[in-house]
N, C-alpha and C positions, 0 to 999 in steps of 0.2 A: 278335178271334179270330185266331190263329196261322194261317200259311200255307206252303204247300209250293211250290218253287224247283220245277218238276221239266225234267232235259232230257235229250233222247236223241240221241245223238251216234254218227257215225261218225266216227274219228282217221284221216286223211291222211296226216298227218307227225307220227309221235312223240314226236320230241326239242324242234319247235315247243308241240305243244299239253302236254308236261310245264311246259311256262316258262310256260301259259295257266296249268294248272293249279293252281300254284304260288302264282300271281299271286291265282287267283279264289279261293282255302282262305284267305287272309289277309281278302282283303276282304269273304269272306261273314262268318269270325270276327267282323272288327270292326261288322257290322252284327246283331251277335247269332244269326246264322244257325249250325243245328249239322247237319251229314252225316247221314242215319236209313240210307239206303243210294248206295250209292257202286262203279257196276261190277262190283256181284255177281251171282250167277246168275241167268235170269228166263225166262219163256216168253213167247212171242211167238203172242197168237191173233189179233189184227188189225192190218193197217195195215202202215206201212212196219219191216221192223227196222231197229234201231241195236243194234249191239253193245257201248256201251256205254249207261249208264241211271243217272242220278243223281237223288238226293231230297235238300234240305235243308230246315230247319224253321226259319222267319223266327216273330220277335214278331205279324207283321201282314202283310197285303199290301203296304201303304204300305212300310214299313221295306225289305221284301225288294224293292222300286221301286226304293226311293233305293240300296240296293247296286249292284242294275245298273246304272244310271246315273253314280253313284261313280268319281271319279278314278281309284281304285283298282283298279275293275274293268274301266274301259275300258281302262286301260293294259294291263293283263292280255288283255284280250280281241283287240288288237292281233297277240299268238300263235294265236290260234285261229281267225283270217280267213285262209282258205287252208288251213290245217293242220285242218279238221274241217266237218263237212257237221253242223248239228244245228239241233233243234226247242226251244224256252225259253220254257216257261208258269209264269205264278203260278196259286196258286189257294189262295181262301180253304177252311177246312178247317172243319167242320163243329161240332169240339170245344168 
């Protein structure tokens, strides 16, 4: 079953977490992961906000694991320690 990346982030520093971003669009690519939404508009009824709000769509839970984990993406994510306050859950998808 395919699975959803989802995270919600507050940016700190800009110009750090564009180099996160950068870093983390390549290494979701290469683990088959594709963008469904990415910082677009949303309402907020409960919990904490984050202004911004990301969903990618992995092969599996597994796969979208081994992304995080991924050389690629920890280098990546070396930009976004400091530079953003955010939440990062998988979840299996129903489909």
């Amino acid at each position: 079953m395919s699975a959803l990346w989802i995270a919600h982030v507050t940016v700190t520093d800009e110009e750090a977490y564009k180099k996160y971003a950068a870093g983390a669009t390549v290494a979701i690519a290469e683990h088959g992961g594709e963008f469904i939404a990415r910082g677009g508009r949303f309402v907020q009824l409960e919990g904490k906000e984050r202004p911004r709000n990301v969903v990618a769509r992995f092969p599996d839970v597994e796969t979208a694991e081994r992304c995080y984990h991924s050389p690629a993406y920890q280098a990546a994510m070396e930009f976004a320690k400091g530079a953003s306050e955010r939440e990062l859950m998988i979840i299996e998808t129903s489909e």
